[in-house]
C-alpha positions in Angstrom: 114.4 68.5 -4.8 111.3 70.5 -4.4 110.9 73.1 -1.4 107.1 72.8 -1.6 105.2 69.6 -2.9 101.5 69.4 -2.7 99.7 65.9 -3.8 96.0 66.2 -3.9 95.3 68.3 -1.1 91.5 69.1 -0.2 90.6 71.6 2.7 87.0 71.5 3.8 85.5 74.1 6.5 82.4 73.7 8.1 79.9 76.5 8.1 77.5 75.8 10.7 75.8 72.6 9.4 77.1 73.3 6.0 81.2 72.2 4.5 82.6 74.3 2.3 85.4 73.1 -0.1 87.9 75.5 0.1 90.4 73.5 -2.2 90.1 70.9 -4.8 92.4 68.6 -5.6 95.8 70.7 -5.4 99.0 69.2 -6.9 101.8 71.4 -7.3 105.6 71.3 -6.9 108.2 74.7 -6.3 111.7 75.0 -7.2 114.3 76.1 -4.8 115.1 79.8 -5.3 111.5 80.8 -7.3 109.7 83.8 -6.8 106.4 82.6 -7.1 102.7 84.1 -7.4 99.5 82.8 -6.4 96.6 84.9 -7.5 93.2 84.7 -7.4 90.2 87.1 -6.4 89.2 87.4 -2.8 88.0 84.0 -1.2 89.5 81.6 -4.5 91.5 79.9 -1.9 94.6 81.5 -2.4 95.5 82.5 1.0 94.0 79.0 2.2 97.2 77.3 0.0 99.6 79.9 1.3 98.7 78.7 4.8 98.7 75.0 4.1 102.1 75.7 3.1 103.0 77.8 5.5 102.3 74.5 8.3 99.6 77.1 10.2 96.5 75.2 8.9 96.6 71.3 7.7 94.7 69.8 5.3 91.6 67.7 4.9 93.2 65.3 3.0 96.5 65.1 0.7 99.9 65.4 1.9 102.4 68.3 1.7 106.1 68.5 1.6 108.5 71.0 2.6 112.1 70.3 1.7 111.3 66.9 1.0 109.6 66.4 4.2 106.0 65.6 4.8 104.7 67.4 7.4 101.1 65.6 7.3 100.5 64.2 10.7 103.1 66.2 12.9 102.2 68.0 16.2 101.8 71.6 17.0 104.6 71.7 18.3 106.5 70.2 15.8 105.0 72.3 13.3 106.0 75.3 15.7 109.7 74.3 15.6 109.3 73.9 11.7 108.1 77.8 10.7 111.1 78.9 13.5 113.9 77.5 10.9 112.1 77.1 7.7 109.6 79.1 6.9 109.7 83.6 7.0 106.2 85.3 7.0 105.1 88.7 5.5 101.7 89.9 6.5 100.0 92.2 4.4 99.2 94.6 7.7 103.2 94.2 9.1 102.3 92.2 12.4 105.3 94.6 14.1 104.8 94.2 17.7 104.0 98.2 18.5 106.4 98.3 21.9 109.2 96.6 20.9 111.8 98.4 18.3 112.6 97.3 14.9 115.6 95.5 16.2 113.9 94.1 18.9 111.3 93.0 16.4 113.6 91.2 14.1 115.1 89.4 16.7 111.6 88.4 18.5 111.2 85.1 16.4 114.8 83.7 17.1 114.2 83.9 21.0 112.7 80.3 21.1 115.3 79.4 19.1 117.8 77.5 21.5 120.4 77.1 18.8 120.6 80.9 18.3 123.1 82.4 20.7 122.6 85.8 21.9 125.5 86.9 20.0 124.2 85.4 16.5 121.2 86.7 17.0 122.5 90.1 17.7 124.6 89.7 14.6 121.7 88.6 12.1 119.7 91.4 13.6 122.4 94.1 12.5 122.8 92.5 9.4 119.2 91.9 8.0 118.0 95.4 8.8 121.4 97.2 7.1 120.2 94.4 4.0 116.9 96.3 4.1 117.8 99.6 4.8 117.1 100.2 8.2 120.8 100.7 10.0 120.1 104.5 11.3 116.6 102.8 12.6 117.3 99.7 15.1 115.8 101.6 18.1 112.5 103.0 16.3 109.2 101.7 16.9 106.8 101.1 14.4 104.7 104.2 15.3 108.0 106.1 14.2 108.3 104.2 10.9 106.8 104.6 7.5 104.4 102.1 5.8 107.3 101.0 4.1 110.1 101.3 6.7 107.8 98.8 8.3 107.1 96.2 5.8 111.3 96.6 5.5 111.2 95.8 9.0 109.0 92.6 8.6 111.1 91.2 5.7 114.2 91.9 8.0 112.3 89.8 10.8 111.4 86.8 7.9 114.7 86.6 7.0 116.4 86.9 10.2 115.9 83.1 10.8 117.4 82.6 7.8 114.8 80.7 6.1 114.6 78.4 2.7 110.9 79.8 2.1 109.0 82.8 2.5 105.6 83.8 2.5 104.2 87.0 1.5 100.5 87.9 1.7 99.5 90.5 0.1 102.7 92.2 0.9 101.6 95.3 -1.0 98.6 96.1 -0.5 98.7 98.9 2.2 101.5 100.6 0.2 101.9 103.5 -2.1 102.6 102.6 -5.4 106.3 104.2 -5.3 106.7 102.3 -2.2 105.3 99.0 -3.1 107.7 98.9 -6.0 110.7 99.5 -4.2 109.1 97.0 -1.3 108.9 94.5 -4.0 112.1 95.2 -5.8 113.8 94.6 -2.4 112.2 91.6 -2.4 113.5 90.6 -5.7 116.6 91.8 -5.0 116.9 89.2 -1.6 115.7 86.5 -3.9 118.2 86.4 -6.5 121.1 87.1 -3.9 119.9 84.6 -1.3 118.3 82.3 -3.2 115.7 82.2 -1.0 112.0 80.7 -2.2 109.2 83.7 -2.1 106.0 82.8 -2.4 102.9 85.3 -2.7 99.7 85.3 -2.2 97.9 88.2 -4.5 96.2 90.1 -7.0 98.3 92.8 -7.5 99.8 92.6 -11.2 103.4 94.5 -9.7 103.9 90.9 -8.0 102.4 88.9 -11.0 104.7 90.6 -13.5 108.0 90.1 -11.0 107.1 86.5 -11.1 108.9 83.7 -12.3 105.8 81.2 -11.5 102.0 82.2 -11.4 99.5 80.2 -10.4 96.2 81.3 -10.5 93.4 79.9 -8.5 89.6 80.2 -8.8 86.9 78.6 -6.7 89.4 76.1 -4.6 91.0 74.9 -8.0 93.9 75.6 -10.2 92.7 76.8 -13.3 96.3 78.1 -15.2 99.9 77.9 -14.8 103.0 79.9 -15.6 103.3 83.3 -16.5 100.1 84.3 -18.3 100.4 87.2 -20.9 98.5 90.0 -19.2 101.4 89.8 -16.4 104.3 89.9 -19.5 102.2 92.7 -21.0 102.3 94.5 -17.8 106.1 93.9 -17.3 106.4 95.4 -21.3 104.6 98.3 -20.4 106.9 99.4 -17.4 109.6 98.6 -19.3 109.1 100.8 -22.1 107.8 103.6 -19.8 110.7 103.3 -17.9 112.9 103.5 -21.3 110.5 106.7 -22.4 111.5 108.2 -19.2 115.1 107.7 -19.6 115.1 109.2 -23.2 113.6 112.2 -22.3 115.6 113.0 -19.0 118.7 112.6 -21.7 117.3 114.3 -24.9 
């Protein structure tokens, strides 16, 4: 079974008088449990896909599967009740409602959730924010937070719903490098333990090396797939600074 399967999906915007083809002809599929990259340069569709997939835009034609499902043709508010128990979101600028704490964040999406007790939901809070971290911070706001603290939050809030896919864009981008790594790491880290699908849109090569899956988008189309050697260079280079390091701390 795939999580994701996308058969020959356009997306067309009008501009005015003019339509734009935003995608071309997509067909891909996504293994459960893959920690996947989709990288392009800005406007190369990439964030267009990761919202197809994510059920908040639909496409112009082609049909899309999640879990086996097609969602072509549902309702708002079908699609709604979809993301609630499927799908986690990352936002490149947090999306942390600024009055509410980080507990109180984390919980927010599982409030129209009727099958969610208060008590469950006050469990998963607890326990996605210690799996992140944040314990000694349930009752900070994101003012009182870090850059990272607050993308730690987010991922507790994506995962608090307990979802089979989550999407990331540019989850890194308004991070340090120190604390995009250990952002990302985390990430990693929920992946393999969880088995949890994470799908990025991106360009930075931190995420493209982490990858198990890249694909790389240009101009609406896919033009490569899998993991392309600049990314495995990149990954070879950390590793044998991180080994230099090591040896000298020792020698």
């Amino acid at each position: 079974m795939s999580v994701v399967r996308i058969e020959h999906v356009y997306k067309d915007y009008l501009l005015g008088d003019q339509k734009v083809q935003a995608l071309k002809d997509i067909t891909l599929a996504f293994d459960p449990g893959v920690f996947l990259a989709i990288a392009g340069p800005s406007g190369s569709g990439k964030t267009t896909l990761l919202n197809l997939i994510g059920c908040i835009d639909a496409p112009t034609s082609g049909k899309i599967y999640i879990n086996d499902q097609d969602v072509s043709g549902r309702t708002a508010d079908q699609l709604a009740d979809l993301r609630s128990k499927t799908i986690g979101f990352i936002f490149q600028t947090f999306n942390l409602l600024p009055v509410l704490s980080a507990a109180e964040n984390v919980e927010y999406p599982l409030l129209q959730r009727s099958d969610v007790s208060r008590e469950e939901r006050q469990e998963r809070v607890a326990y996605f924010l210690d799996i992140v971290g944040l314990s000694r911070f349930v009752h900070h706001r994101p003012n009182q937070l870090s850059g990272g603290q607050r993308q730690r939050v987010a991922i507790a809030r994506a995962l608090a719903i307990r979802p089979s896919i989550v999407l990331a864009d540019e989850p890194t981008a308004n991070l340090d490098h120190n604390t995009g790594e250990e952002i990302l790491n985390l990430m990693k880290q929920i992946n393999r333990s969880f088995k949890t699908t994470f799908i990025f849109s991106t360009h930075d090569k931190r995420v493209i090396a982490k990858a198990d899956r890249l694909v790389r988008v240009n101009d609406g189309e896919i033009y490569a797939l899998g993991v392309r050697s600049e990314a495995k260079w990149f990954l070879a280079k950390q590793r044998r600074a991180t080994a230099a390091a090591t040896q000298a701390q020792t020698s």
